[in-house]
Structures are given as C-alpha cells and as structure tokens.
C-alpha positions as a printed NumPy array, in Angstrom:
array([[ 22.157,  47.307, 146.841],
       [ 25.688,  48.626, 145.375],
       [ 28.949,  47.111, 146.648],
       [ 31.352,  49.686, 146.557],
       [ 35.152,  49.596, 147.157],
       [ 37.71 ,  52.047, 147.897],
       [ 41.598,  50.391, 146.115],
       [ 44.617,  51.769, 145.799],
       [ 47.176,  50.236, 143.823],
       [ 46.968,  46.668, 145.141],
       [ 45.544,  44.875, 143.067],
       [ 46.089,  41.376, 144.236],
       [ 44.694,  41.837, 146.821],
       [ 41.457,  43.421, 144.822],
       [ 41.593,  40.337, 142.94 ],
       [ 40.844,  37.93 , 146.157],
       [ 37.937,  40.754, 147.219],
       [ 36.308,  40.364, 143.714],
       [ 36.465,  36.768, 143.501],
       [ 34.886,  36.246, 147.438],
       [ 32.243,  38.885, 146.201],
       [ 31.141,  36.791, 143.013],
       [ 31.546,  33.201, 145.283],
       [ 29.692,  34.378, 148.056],
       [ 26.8  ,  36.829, 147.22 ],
       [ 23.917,  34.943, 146.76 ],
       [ 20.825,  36.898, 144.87 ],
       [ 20.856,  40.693, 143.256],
       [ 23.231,  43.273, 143.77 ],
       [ 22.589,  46.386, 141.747],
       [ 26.489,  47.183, 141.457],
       [ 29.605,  46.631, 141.648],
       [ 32.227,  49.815, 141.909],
       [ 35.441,  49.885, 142.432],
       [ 36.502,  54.05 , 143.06 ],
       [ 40.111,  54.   , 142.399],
       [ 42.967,  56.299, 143.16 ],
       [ 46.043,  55.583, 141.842],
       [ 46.675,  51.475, 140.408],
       [ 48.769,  51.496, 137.178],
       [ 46.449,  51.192, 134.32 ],
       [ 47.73 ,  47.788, 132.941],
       [ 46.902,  46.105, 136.735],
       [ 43.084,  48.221, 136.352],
       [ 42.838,  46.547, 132.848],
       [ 43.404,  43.294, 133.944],
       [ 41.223,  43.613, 136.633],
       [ 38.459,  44.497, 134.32 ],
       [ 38.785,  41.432, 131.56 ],
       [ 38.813,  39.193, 134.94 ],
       [ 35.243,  41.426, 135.818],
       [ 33.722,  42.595, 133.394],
       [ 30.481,  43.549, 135.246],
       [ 32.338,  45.897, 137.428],
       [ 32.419,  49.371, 137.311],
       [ 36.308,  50.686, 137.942],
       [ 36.06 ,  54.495, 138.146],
       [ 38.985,  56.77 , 139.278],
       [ 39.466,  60.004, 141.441],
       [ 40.959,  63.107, 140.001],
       [ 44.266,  62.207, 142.037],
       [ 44.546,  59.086, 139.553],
       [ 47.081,  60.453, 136.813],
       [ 49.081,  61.94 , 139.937],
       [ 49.262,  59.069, 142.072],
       [ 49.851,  56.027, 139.296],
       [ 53.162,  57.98 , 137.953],
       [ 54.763,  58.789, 141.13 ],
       [ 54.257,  55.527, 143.182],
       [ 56.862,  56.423, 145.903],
       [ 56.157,  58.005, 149.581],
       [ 57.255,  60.961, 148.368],
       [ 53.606,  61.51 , 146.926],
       [ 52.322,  64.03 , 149.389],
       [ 48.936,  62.001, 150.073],
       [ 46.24 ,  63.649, 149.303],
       [ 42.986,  61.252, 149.791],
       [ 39.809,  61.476, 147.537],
       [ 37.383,  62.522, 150.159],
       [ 35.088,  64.043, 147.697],
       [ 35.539,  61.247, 144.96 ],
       [ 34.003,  58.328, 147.736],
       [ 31.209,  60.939, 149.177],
       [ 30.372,  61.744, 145.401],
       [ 30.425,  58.555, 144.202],
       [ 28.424,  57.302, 147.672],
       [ 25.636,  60.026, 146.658],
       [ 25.47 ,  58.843, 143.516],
       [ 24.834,  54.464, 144.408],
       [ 21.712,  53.062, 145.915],
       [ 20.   ,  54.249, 149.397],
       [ 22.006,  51.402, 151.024],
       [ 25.416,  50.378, 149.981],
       [ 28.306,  47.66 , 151.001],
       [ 31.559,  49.704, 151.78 ],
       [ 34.674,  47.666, 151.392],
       [ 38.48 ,  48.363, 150.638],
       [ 40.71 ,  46.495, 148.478],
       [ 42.131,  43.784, 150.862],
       [ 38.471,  42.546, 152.473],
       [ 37.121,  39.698, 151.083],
       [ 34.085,  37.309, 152.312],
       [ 34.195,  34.633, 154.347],
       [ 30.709,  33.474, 154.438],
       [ 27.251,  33.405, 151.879],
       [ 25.588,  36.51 , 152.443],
       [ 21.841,  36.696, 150.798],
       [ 21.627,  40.847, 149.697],
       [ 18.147,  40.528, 148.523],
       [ 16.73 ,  39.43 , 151.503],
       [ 19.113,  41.725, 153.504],
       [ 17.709,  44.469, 152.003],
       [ 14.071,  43.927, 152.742],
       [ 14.758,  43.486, 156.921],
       [ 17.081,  46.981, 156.879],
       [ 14.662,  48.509, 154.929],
       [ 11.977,  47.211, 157.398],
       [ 13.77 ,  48.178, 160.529],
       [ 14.839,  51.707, 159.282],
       [ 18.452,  51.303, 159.563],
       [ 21.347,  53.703, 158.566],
       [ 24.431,  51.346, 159.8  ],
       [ 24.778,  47.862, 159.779],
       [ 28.138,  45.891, 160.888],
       [ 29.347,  43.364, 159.382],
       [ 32.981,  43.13 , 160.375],
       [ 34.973,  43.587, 163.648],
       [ 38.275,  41.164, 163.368],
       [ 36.203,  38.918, 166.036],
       [ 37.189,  41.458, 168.927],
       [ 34.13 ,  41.284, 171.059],
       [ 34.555,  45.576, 172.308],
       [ 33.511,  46.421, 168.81 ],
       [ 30.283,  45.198, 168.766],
       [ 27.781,  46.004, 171.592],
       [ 25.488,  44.033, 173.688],
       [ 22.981,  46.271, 174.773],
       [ 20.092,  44.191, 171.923],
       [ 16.919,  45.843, 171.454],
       [ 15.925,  43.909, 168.513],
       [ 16.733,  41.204, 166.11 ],
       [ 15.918,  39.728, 162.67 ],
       [ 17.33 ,  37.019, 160.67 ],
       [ 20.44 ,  38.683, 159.699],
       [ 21.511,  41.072, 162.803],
       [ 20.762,  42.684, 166.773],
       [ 19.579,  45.805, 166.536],
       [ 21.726,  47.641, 169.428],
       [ 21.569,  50.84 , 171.635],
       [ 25.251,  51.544, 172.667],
       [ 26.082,  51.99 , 176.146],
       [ 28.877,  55.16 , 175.036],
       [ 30.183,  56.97 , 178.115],
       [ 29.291,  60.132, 176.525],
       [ 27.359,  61.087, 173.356],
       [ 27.794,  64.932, 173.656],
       [ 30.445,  65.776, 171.491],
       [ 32.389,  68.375, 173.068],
       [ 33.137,  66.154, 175.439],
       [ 33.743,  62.788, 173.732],
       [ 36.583,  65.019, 171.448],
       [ 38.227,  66.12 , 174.713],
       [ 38.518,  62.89 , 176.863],
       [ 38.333,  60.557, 173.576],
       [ 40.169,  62.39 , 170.766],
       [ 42.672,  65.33 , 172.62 ],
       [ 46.573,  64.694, 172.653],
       [ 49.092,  66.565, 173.459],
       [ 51.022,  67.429, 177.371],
       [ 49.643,  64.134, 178.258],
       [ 46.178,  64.864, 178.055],
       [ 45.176,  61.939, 177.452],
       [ 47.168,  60.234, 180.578],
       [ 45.095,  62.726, 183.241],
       [ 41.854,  61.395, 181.492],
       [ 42.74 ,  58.066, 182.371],
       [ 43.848,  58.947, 185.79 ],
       [ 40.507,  60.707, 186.521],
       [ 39.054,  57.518, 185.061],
       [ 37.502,  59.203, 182.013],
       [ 38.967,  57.359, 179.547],
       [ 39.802,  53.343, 178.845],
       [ 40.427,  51.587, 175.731],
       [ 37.3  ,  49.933, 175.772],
       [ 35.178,  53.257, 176.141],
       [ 37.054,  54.455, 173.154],
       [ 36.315,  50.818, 171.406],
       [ 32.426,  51.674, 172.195],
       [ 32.287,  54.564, 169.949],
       [ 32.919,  52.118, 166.772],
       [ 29.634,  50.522, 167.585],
       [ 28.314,  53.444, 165.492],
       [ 31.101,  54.027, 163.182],
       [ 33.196,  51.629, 160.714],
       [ 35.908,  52.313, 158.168],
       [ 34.674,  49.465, 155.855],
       [ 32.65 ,  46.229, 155.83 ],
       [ 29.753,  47.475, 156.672],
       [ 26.724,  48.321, 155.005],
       [ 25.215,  52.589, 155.203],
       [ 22.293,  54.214, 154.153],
       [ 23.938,  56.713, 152.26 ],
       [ 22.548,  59.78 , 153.745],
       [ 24.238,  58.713, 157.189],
       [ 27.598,  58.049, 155.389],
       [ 27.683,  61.46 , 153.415],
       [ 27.075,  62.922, 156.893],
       [ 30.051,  61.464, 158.525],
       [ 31.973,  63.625, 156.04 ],
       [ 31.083,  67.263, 156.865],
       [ 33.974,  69.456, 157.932],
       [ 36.38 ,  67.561, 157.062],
       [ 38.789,  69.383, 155.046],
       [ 40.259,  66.86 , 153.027],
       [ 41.607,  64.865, 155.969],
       [ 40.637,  61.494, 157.123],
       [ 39.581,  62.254, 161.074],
       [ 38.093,  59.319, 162.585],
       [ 37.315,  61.608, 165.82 ],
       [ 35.535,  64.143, 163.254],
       [ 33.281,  61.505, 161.773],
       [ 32.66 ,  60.083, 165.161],
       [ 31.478,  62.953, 166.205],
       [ 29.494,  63.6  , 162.975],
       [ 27.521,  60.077, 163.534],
       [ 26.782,  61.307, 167.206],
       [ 24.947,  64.237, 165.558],
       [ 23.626,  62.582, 162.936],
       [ 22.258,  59.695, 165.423],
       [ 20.852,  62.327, 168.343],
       [ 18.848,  64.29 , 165.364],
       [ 17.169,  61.232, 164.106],
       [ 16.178,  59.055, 166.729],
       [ 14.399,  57.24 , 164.53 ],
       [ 16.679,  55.496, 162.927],
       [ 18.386,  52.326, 163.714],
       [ 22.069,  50.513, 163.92 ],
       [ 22.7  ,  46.962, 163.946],
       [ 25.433,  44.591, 164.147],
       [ 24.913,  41.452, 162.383],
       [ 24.716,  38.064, 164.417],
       [ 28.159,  36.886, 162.439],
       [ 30.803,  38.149, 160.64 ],
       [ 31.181,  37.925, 157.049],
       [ 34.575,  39.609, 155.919],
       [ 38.133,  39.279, 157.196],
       [ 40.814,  41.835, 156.67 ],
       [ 44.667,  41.509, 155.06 ],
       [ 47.663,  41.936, 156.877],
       [ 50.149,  41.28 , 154.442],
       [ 50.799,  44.278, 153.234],
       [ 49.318,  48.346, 153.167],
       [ 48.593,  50.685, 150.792],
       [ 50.93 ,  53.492, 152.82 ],
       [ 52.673,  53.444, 155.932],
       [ 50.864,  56.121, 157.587],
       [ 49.695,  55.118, 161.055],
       [ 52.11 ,  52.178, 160.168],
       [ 56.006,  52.861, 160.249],
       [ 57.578,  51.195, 163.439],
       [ 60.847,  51.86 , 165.367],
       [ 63.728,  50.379, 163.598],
       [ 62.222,  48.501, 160.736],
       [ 63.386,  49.977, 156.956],
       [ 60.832,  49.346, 154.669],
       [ 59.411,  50.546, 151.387],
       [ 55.969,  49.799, 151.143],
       [ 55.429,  50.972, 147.555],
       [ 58.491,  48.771, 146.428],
       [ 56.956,  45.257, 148.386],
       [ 53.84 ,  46.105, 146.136],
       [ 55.066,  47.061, 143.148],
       [ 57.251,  43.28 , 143.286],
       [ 53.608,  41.798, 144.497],
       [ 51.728,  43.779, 141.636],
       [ 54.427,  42.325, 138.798],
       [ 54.229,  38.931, 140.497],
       [ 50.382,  38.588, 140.286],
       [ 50.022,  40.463, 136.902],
       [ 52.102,  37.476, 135.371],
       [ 50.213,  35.174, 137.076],
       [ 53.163,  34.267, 139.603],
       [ 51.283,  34.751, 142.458],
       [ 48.73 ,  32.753, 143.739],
       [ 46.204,  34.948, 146.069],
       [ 43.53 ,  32.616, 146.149],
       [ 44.621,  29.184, 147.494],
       [ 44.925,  30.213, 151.068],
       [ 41.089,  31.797, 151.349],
       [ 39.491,  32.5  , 153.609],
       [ 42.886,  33.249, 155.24 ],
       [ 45.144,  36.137, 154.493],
       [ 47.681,  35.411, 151.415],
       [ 50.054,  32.553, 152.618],
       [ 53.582,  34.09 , 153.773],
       [ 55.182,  31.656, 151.718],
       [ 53.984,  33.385, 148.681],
       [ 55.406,  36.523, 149.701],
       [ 58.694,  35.507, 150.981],
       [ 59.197,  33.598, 147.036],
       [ 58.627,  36.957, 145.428],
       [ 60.832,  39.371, 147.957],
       [ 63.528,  37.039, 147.888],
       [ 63.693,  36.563, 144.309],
       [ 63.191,  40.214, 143.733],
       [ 65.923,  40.781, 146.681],
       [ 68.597,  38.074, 147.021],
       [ 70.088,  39.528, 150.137],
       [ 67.293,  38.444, 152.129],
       [ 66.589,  42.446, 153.489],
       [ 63.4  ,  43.353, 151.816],
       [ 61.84 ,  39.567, 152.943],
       [ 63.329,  40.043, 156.694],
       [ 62.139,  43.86 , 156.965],
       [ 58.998,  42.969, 155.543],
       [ 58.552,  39.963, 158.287],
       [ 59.674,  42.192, 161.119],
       [ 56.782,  45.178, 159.892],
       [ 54.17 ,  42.325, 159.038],
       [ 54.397,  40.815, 163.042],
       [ 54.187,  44.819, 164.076],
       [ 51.608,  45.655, 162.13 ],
       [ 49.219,  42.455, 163.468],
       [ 50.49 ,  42.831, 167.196],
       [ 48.828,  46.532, 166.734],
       [ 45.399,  44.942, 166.457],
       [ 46.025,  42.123, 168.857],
       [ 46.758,  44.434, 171.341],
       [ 43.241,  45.814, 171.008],
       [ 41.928,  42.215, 171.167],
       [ 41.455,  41.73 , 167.453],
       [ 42.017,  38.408, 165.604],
       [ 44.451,  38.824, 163.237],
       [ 44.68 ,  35.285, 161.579]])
C-alpha cells in the first residue's frame, strides 16, 4: 500500500509527518510519495537526504509557485497532478497532507489483507476526535475498523446540493427553519468523504474528482461519492475503531477559508521565518509529538524575526481563530 502526501511549502511540518510515518508503520508499505507544489528546492533537498526512500515529485505549478511565494499567486491547485499521480499508486493508498503525522502503530500489511477481504473503497482513519464524523450505524467489524451504513438525511444528490451545499439570499437559513438542514446532518455526509487521513481504493478517489474544473468543491465530490456509492452497492466504507493521525494548527499553507475579521497576517511570511528556522536546524518540530509544534517554538522565531512583537501577536490572535473554527464543530483541537 502507497502512502501518499499532498505538501506545499511547509516543510517542517513535512518533516514531523515523515518521521511519525517511519516510527510508527509497522510492516511493508510499497511507497512513499510526497506530490509537491510549490516548496523551495533547497527545503525539498533537505527533505530528501533526511528520506531517502521517498519519492518527492512535483506538479507543473512547481516553478510558478516556489518563485512567487506571496498571496498574490493566483492559486491554482494541482487537481490533475494528485488524481494522476493517485491512478498511477497501488489499488489502495494512505492520503495525507503535510502537517498530519501518526499518533499510534499502525500494522499496513495486515490492514491490507481485512480491506481487501471486506471489499472496501474508504476507510477513516482520522476525525479530530469529534464523534459527528464518524457514524454509528455498524454493520460489521474486523480487527482494525466498523464497517458502517450512514444514516444521511438524503443520498439523492439534487437534493443534498440544495439543502446541504446552496448559499446565497439566505438559503441556507429557510432550510434550517423548515428543519432541513443542521450541522450535524451536514457532519453525516463526511462519513463517506475525507480530505486526508484516510485510506481509498483508488478507483473511488479518482471518482470524487469528475467535473471539477480545477476547483476544490467539497459539495461536488460529496456528491460524486453519493454516485459512486449508489452504483456499487457492493462495496464497503469503514471507520476504524481508533484514530491514528492528528492534524496541525500552527500554521496553513494559504489563508483561504482562513482570514478572520481584524487580524493582519501574512501567512507566506510566518512560513518562510519557520522554513529558515528549521532548515538551520533552529527549530525543533519533534519534541512536542504527538502534539502540535509547541507555541513556544514559534513565538522564539516571530519575535526574533519581528522585534516589535506584531507578527508573534497577529499570529496568536489567527492561531486561537483558526482552532475555535473546529471547536465549534466539536473537534479536538489539542
């Protein structure tokens, strides 16, 4: 089974993800990839003589993106580079980004046998311990996972895009008057669907894909997995009986989905201080696994690269926002 993950010019934080994968997979992997779109060259190199079994390939946005590191990049994603590269790994592959990183022993050999034995397509392993992302409704079990049947309030797709995924003249307030829509509906629908840390038969990831016209839609590929499921019924999902990654809130890779009222703050410049910081060995990312990097770490390098204080007190302000988004959703953020 290949392990492939998606990076973006943080590298530190790729770094920690490597270093859990080689401490905590225990038996054969076929592969490590890393598909990357846009880390300076010197932080891919060093990278490499760290790993030297892993395969770091890049999209054909890499050039662009590594010389203009700024927000003014217009921010393009490589849809077709991970769908490419995803047809091209093993029938079943680990999907992770850049800042996941294991938090418990995970055996992939025998993994592979049970999947393979209970024909599934999607298997969770990661849901930031919020209990509405994982479903109850068990059918079956092995060693390793539940096999589930989600309980979604709809699985036709016209209609899960119009109460789930429609905005606009407060759409989306009259489908929670009519008491169409909740939070934890919408939650349901990732029972079937996962960004990262999670483990696909590659035909049902490619399929999450179609249409999408170069955008990342969560709706679309929702609805893609509803087709995909309905049309082959024999297939299975699963959520596995613990979870084995955790998730960094430290920093991001952009600001989209991210920027919040009155806080000033350059994401590309807080990386670019973290990227010098851990390419000359100033930065310690591993002593405070299997928790997020210690804040301490990152308040030494923004104040030293910004004696004012600013950078460190923006950067404090957007890190709190950024968790309290997932809390609000009942996700664990430490």
């Amino acid at each position: 089974m290949d392990i492939i993950i998606k990076s973006f010019n943080r590298p530190y934080y790729l770094d920690r993800c490597l270093f859990s994968i080689q401490k905590h997979s225990k038996h054969s992997y076929t592969r490590i990839v890393v598909l990357d779109d846009g880390t300076p060259k010197q932080y891919l190199d060093k990278i490499q003589e760290k790993y030297p079994h892993v395969e770091i390939t890049t999209s054909d946005l890499y050039d662009d993106k590594s010389s203009n590191l700024t927000d003014s990049y217009n921010g393009k994603i490589p849809i077709d580079f991970w769908v490419e590269s995803a047809k091209n790994s093993s029938d079943y592959f680990l999907l992770l980004e850049d800042d996941f990183w294991f938090t418990k022993d995970l055996n992939f050999e025998e993994l592979e046998k049970e999947i393979i034995k209970d024909n599934l397509v999607f298997l969770k392993l990661f849901w930031l311990g919020n209990p509405k992302l994982t479903s109850q409704n068990i059918i079956g079990n092995s060693t390793f996972y539940n096999i589930i049947k989600p309980k979604l309030f709809t699985w036709n797709t016209f209609w899960y895009k119009k109460i789930f995924k429609t905005y606009g003249f407060r759409f989306n307030d009259v489908m929670k008057f009519l008491g169409f829509y909740s939070t934890k509906r919408n939650l349901a629908y990732y029972h079937i669907y996962s960004v990262a840390g999670s483990i696909f038969k590659k035909e049902y990831f490619v399929s999450l894909w179609k249409n999408n016209n170069g955008k990342v839609d969560e709706g679309l590929q929702i609805q893609n997995a509803l087709e995909y499921l309905k049309a082959n019924s024999n297939y299975k999902i699963a959520h596995s009986t613990k979870e084995y990654f955790q998730t960094g809130f430290s920093t991001a890779a952009t600001l989209t989905h991210k920027k919040y009222e009155g806080i000033n703050l350059d994401i590309f410049k807080v990386n670019n201080y973290l990227n010098e910081a851990w390419f000359n060995n100033q930065f310690d990312v591993f002593s405070s696994l299997p928790k997020d990097i210690n804040e301490f770490e990152i308040e030494q390098i923004l104040s030293n690269a910004d004696v004012t204080g600013n950078l460190f007190s923006e950067w404090k302000k957007w890190h709190n926002n950024f968790k309290n988004q997932y809390e609000k959703l009942g996700c664990k953020t430490e």
